[in-house]
C-alpha positions as CSV (number, residue, x, y, z in Angstrom):
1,X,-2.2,12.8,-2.7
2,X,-4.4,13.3,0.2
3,X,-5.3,16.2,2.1
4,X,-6.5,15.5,5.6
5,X,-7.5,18.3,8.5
6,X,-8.0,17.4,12.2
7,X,-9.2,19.4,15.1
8,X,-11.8,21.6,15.0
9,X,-12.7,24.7,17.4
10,X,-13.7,22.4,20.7
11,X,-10.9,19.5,20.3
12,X,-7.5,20.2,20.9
13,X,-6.5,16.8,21.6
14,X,-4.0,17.1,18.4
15,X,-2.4,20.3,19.7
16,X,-0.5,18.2,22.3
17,X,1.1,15.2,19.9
18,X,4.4,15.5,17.7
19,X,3.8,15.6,14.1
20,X,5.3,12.1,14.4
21,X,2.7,11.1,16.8
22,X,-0.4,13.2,14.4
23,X,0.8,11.7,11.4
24,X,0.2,8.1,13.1
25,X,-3.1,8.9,14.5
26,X,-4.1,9.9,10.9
27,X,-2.7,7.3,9.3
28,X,-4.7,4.4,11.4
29,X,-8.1,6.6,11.0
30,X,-7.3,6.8,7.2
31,X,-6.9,2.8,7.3
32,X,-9.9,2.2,9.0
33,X,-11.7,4.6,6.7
34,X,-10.3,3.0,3.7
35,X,-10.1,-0.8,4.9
36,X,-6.7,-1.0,4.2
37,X,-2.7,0.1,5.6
38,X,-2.1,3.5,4.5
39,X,1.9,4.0,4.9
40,X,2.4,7.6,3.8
41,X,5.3,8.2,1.7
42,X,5.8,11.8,2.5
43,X,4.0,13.3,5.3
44,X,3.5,17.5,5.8
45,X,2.1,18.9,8.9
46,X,1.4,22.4,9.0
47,X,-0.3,24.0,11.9
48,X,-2.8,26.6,11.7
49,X,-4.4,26.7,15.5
50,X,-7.6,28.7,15.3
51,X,-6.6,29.1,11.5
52,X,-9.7,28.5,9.8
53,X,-13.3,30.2,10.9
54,X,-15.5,28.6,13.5
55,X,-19.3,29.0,12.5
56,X,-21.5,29.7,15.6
57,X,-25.2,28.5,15.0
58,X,-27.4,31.5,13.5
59,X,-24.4,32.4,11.0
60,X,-26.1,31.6,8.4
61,X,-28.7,33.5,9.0
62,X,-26.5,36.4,9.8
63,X,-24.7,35.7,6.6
64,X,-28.5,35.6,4.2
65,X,-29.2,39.1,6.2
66,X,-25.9,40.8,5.0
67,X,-25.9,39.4,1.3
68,X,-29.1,40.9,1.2
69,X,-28.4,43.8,2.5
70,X,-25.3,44.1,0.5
71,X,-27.5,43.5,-2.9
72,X,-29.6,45.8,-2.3
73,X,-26.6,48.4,-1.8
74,X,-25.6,47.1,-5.4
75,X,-22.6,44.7,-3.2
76,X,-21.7,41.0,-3.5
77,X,-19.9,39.7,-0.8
78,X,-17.8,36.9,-0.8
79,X,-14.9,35.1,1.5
80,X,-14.7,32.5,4.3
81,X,-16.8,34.7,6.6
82,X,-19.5,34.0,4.5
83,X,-19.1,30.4,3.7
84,X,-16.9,27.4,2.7
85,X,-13.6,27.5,4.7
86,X,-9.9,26.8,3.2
87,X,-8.0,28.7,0.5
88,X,-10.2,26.7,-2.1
89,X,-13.6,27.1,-1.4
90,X,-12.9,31.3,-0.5
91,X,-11.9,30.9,-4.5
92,X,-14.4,28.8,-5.9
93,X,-16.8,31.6,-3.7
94,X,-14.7,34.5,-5.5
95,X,-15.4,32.8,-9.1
96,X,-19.4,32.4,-8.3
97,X,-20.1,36.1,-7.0
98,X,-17.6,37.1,-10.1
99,X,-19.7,35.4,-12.8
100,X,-23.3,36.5,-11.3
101,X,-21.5,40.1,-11.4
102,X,-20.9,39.9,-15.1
103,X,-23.9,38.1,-15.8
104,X,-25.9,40.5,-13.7
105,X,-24.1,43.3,-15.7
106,X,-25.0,42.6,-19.1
């Protein structure tokens, strides 16, 4: 199984093709990538236009400022604001600031 995402905040090239037509597109970029014919089996696509956060240059600097402000109000924050995008990395985030909580607690 792979997962693939195209687009991104500036590019909305993809916007304007069938999922037929995406799922083509991706396919030849995935060969090229792998050096081989990719012929997907089953094929999902699921559109999310301006779905996931778009970070501007100086977040991260925004984000170091309100962690540390939050720590020093005895608050962790967590979620795609603050980094990683995608259901996935928002959890893996959740299950860091959770174990330096307890950690921190003991």
């Amino acid at each position: 199984m792979i997962r693939l995402h195209v687009g991104r905040s500036d590019d909305h090239r993809w916007a304007a093709l069938s999922d037929d037509a995406l799922i083509s597109c991706v396919s030849k970029e995935l060969a090229t990538i792998l050096g081989q014919s990719v012929d997907p089996s089953e094929s999902l696509v699921q559109r999310w236009a301006d779905g996931l956060p778009q970070y501007a240059v100086g977040h991260a600097e925004l984000v170091r400022n309100a962690k540390e402000a939050a720590v020093s109000l005895g608050l962790h924050l967590c979620g795609n604001a603050y980094g990683g995008v995608g259901v996935p990395a928002t959890i893996g985030l959740g299950r860091n600031v959770a174990t330096h909580v307890l950690q921190s607690s003991r």
